[in-house]
VEXPA-678107 format. One record per residue (C-alpha): y, z, x; residue number from 1. Coordinates in nm, 4 decimals, padded with zeros to 6 digits. Layout:
<nodes>
+----------+----------+----------+--------+
:        Y :        Z :        X : badren :
+----------+----------+----------+--------+
:        Y :        Z :        X :    NUM :
...
+----------+----------+----------+--------+
</nodes>
This chain:
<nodes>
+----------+----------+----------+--------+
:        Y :        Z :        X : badren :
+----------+----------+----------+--------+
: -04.1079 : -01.1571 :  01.1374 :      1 :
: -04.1125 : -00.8448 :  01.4098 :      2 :
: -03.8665 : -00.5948 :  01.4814 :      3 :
: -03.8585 : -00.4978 :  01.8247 :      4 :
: -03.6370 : -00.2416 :  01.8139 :      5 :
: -03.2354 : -00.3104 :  01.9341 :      6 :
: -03.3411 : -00.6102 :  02.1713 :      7 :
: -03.3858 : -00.8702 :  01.8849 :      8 :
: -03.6677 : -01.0177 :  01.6340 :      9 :
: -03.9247 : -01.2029 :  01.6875 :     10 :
: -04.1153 : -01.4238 :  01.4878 :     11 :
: -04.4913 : -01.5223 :  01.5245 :     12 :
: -04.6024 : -01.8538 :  01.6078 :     13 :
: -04.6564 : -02.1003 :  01.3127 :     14 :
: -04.8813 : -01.9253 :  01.0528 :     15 :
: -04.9956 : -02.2237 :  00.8401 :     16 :
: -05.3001 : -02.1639 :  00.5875 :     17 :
: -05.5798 : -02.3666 :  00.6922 :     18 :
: -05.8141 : -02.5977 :  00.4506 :     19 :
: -06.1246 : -02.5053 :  00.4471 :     20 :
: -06.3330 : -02.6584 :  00.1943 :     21 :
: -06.5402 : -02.4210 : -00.0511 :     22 :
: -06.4098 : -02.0646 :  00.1633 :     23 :
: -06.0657 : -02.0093 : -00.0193 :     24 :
: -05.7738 : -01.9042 :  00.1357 :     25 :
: -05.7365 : -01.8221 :  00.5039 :     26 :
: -05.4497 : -01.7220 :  00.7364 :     27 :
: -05.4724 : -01.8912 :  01.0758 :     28 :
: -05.3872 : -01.6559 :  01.3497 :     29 :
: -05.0778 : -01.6798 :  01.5728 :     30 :
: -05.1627 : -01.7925 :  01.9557 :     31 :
: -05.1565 : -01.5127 :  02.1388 :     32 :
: -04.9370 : -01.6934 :  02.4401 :     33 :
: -04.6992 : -01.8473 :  02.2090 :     34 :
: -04.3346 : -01.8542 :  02.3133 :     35 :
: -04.0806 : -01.7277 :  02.1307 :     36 :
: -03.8958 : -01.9840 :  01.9269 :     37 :
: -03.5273 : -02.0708 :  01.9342 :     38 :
: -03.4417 : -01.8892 :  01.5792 :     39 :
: -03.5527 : -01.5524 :  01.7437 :     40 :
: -03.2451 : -01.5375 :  01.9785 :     41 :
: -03.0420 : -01.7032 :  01.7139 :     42 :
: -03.1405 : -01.4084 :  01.4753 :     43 :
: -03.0173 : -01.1143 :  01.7570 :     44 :
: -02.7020 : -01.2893 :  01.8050 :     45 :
: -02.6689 : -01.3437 :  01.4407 :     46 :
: -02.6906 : -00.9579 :  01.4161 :     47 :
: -02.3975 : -00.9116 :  01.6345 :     48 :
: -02.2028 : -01.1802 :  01.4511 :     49 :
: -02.2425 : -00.9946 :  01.1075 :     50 :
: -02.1042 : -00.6650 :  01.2669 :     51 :
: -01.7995 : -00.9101 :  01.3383 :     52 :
: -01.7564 : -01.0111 :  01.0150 :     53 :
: -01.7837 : -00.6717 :  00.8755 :     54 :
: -01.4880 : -00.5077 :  01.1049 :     55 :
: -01.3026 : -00.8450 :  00.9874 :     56 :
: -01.3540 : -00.7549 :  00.6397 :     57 :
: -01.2296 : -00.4158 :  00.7167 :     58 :
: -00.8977 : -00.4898 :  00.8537 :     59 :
: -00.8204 : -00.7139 :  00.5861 :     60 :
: -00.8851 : -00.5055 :  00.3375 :     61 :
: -00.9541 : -00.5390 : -00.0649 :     62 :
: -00.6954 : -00.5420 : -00.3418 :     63 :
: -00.6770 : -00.1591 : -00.3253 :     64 :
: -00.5536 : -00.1840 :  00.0056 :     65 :
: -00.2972 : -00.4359 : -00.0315 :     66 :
: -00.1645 : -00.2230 : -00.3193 :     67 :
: -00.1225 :  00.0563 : -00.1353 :     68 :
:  00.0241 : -00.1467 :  00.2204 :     69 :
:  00.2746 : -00.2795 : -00.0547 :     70 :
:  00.3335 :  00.0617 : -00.2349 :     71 :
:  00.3646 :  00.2122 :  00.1290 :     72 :
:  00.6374 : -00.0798 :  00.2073 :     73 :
:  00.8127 : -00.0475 : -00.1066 :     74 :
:  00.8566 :  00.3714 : -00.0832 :     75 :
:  01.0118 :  00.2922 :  00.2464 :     76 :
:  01.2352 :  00.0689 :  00.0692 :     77 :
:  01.3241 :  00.3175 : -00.1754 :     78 :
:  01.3841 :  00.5887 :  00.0675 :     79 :
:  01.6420 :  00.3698 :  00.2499 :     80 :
:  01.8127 :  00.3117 : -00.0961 :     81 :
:  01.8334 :  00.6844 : -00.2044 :     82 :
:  01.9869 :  00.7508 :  00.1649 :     83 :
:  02.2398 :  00.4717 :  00.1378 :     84 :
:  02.2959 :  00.6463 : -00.2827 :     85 :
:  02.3494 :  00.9510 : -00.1214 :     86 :
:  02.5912 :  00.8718 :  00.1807 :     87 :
:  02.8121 :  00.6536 : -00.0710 :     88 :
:  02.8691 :  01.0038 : -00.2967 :     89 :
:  02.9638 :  01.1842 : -00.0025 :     90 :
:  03.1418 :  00.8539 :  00.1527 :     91 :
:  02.9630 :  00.8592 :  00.4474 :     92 :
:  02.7971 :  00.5193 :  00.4468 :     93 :
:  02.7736 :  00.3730 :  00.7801 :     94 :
:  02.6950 : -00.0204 :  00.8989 :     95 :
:  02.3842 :  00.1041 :  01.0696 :     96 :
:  02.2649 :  00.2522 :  00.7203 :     97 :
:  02.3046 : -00.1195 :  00.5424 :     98 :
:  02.1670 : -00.2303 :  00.8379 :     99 :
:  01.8299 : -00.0577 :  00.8082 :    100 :
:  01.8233 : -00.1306 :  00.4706 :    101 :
:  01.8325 : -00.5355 :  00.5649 :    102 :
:  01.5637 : -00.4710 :  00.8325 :    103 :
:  01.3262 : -00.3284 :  00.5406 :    104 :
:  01.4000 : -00.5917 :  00.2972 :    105 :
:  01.3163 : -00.8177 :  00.5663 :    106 :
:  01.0008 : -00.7023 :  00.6387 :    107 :
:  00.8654 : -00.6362 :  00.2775 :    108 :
:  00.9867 : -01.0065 :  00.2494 :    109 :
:  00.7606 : -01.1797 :  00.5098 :    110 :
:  00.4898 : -00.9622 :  00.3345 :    111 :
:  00.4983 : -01.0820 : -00.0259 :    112 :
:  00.4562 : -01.3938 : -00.2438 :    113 :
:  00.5749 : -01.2509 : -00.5565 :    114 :
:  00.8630 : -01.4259 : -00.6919 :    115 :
:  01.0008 : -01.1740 : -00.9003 :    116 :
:  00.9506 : -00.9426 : -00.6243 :    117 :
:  01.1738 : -01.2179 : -00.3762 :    118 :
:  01.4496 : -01.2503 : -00.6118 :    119 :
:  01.4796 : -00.8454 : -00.6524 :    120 :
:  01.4872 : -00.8165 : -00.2663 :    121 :
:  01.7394 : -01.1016 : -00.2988 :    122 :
:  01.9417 : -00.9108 : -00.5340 :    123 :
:  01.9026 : -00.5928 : -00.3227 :    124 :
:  01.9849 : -00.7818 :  00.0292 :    125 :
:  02.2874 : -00.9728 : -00.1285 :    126 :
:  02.4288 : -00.6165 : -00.2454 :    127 :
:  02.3978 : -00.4923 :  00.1056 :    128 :
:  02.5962 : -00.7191 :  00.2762 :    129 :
:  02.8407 : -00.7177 :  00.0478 :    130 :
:  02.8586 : -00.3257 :  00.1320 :    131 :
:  02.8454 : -00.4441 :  00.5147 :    132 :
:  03.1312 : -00.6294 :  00.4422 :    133 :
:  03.3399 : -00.4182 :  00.2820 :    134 :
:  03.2452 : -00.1430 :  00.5453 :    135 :
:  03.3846 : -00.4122 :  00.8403 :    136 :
:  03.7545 : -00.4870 :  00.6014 :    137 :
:  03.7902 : -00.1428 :  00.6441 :    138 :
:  03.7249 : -00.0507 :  00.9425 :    139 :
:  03.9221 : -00.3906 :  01.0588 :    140 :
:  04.1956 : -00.2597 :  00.8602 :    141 :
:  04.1810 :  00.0960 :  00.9765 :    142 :
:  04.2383 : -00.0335 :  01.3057 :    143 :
:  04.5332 : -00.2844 :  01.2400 :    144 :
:  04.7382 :  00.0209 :  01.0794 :    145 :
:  04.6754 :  00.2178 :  01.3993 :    146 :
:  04.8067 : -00.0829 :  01.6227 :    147 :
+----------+----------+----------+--------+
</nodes>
């Protein structure tokens, strides 16, 4: 097989060792006007195909990389809890702050297949709608004591 540089490989004709009674072993030499065979161009596209895979391979990423996505996913998680911790002590919570909080559970959701993982994001999706709720009694009876 021949490298030609970036344009592709080529391989020589059919190099078969010819028989040759009492002389020993002899390479026959490739025809000098040979044409190229199929497998050359299938080998330079084959090239460009593995590059391909590569950059697939990349995206997707190994174990290490899924840990961190998920570690990545579940500090933004957190962060929205410790807000939502800190705006109930200073009973400031809002509907838009529960509501965040559902968005992120949602997401980390479509993005898992742990079970125990699920049922804590059903524990901690449950909990905020419960909030919601509470938020939406009040503020439906805040406005039926101003009527």
């Amino acid at each position: 097989m021949k490298v030609n540089g970036p344009g592709g490989v080529s391989q020589p004709g059919a190099s078969r060792p010819s028989r040759a009674g009492a002389e020993g072993f002899r390479v026959a030499a490739p025809a000098a006007n040979a044409p190229p065979t199929a497998a050359a161009s299938v080998s330079a596209s084959a090239g460009v195909m593995g590059v391909e895979a590569l950059i697939a391979l990349q995206e997707v990423g190994g174990p290490l990389e899924r840990r961190r996505r998920s570690v990545s996913r579940a500090g933004r998680i957190l962060d929205v809890l410790d807000g939502i911790k800190v705006a109930l002590l200073g009973g400031e919570l809002s509907s838009a702050d529960l509501e965040r909080l559902s968005h992120a559970v949602r997401e980390e959701r479509m993005a898992t297949d742990d079970p125990q993982l699920e049922d804590l994001l059903d524990e901690i999706e449950t909990r905020a709608a419960v909030e919601l709720a509470k938020l939406e009694a009040a503020a439906h009876a805040a406005e039926s004591r101003v009527s």
